[in-house]
C-alpha positions as CSV (number, residue, x, y, z in Angstrom):
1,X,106.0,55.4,-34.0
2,X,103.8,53.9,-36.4
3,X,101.8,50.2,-36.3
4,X,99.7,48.5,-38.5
5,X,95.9,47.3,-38.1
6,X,94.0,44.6,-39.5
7,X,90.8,46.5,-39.8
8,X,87.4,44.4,-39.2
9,X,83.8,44.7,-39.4
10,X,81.6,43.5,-36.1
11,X,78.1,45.0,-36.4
12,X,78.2,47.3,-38.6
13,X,81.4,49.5,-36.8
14,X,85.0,49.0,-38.1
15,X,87.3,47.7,-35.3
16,X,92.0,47.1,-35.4
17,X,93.3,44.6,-34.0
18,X,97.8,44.7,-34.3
19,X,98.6,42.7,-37.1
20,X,101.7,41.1,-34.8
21,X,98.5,39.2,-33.4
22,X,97.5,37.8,-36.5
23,X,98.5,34.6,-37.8
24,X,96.4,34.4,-40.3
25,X,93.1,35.0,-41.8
26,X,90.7,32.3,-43.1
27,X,87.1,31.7,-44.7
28,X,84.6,30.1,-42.4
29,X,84.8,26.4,-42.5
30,X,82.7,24.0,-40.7
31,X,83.3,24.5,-36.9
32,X,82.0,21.5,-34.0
33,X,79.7,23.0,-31.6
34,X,81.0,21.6,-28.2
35,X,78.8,21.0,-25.3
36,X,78.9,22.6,-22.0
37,X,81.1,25.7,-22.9
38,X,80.3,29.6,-22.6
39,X,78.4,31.1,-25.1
40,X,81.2,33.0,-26.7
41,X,82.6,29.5,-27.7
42,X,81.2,29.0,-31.1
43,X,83.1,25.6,-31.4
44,X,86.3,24.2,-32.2
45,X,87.5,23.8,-36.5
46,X,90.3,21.5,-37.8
47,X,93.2,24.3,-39.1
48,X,95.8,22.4,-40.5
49,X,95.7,19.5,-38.8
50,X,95.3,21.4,-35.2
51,X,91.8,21.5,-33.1
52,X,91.5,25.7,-33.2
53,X,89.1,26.9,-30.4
54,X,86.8,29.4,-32.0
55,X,85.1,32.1,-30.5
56,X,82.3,34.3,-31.7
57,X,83.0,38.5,-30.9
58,X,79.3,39.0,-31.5
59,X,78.2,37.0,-28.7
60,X,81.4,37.9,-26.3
61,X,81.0,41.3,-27.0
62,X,76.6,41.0,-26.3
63,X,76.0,42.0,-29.9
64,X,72.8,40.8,-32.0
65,X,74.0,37.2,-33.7
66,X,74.0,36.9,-37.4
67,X,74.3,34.4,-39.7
68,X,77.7,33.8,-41.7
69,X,77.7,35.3,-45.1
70,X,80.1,35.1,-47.9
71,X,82.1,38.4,-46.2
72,X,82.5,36.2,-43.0
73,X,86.4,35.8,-41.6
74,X,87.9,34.0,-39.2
75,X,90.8,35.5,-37.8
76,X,93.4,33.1,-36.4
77,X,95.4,35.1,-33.6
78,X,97.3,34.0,-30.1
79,X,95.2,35.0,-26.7
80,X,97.6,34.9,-23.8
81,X,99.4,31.4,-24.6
82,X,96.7,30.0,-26.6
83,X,96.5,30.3,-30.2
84,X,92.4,30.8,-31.0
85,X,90.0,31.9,-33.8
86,X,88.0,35.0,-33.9
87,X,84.6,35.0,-36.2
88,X,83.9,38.5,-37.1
89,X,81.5,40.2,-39.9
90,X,84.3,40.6,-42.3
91,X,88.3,41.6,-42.9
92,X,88.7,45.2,-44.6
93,X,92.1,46.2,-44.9
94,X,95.4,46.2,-42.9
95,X,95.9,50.0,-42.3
96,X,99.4,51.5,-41.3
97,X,99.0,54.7,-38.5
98,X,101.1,56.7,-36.2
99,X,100.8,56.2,-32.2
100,X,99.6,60.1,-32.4
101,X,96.5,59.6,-34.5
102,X,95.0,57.4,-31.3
103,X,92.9,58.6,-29.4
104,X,91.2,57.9,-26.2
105,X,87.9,56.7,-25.7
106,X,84.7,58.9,-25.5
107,X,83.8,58.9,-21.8
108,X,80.3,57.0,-23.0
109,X,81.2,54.2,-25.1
110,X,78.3,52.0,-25.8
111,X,79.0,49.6,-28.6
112,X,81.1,47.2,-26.2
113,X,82.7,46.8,-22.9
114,X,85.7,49.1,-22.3
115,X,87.7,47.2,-20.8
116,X,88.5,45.6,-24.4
117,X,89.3,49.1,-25.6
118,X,92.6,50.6,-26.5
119,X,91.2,54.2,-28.3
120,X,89.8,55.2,-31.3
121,X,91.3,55.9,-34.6
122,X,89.5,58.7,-36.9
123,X,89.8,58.4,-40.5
124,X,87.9,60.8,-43.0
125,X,84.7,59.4,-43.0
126,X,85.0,56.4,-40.5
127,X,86.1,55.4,-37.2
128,X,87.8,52.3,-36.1
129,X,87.7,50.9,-32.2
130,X,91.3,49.5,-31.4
131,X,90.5,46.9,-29.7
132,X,93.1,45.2,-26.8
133,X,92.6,41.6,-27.4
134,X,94.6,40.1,-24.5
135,X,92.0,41.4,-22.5
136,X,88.7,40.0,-24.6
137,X,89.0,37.2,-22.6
138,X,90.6,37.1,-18.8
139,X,93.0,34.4,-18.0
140,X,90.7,31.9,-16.8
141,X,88.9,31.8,-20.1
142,X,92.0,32.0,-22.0
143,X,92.8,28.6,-19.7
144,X,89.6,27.0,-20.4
145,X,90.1,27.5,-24.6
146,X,93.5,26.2,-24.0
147,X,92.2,22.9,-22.8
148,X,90.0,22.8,-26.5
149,X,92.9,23.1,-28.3
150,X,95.1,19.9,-29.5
């Protein structure tokens, strides 16, 4: 069986997310910082007429924060019932593969927490963390964005 990735950068590593998660893909536009919510929350935007919860992977995922550059994405996806945005580095591709070509995680995986973690996809000269975003955030949290979004 075969499934597609939308392949993104986070830190200089290449992660896929299924691209049945995806709603779309945007540019960074202005996002309202909000008081009083976890660091991971960079804010909330305006898409299309909708208050979008936001959230930052760098910080969820306790990598070094950067600043937005041109390459900066936000990918609009559903968490659990809630429909959120995901800043990450930048969008490369969407990349068709076959279940067989995943492979499990390395028993030391450093780059970010495992529970995330699906398994690891090896290309020729790269490799790209699937990443298992229902589980990014637990159901509490997902609750929590839910009451940001109008």
């Amino acid at each position: 069986m075969e499934q597609q990735l939308v392949v993104f950068e986070l830190a200089n590593e290449f992660y896929g997310i299924n691209i049945a998660l995806v709603e779309s893909i945007i540019k960074v536009q202005a996002i309202t910082q909000l008081p009083q919510t976890p660091n991971y929350v960079k804010g909330v935007t305006n898409l299309r007429g909708s208050v979008l919860p936001v959230i930052d992977l760098r910080t969820r995922f306790a990598l070094e924060t950067k600043e937005d550059t041109r390459q900066t994405r936000i990918i609009i996806v559903t968490m659990g019932s809630v429909k959120v945005g995901v800043v990450v580095d930048g969008v490369s591709e969407v990349l068709r593969i076959s279940d067989e070509s995943i492979e499990p995680l390395p028993p030391l995986v450093n780059s970010v927490d495992s529970a995330f973690l699906k398994g690891i996809v090896r290309l020729e000269n790269r490799l790209i963390i699937l990443l298992e975003l229902s589980k990014v955030l637990n159901l509490e949290e997902q609750k929590s964005l839910e009451a940001l979004a109008v």
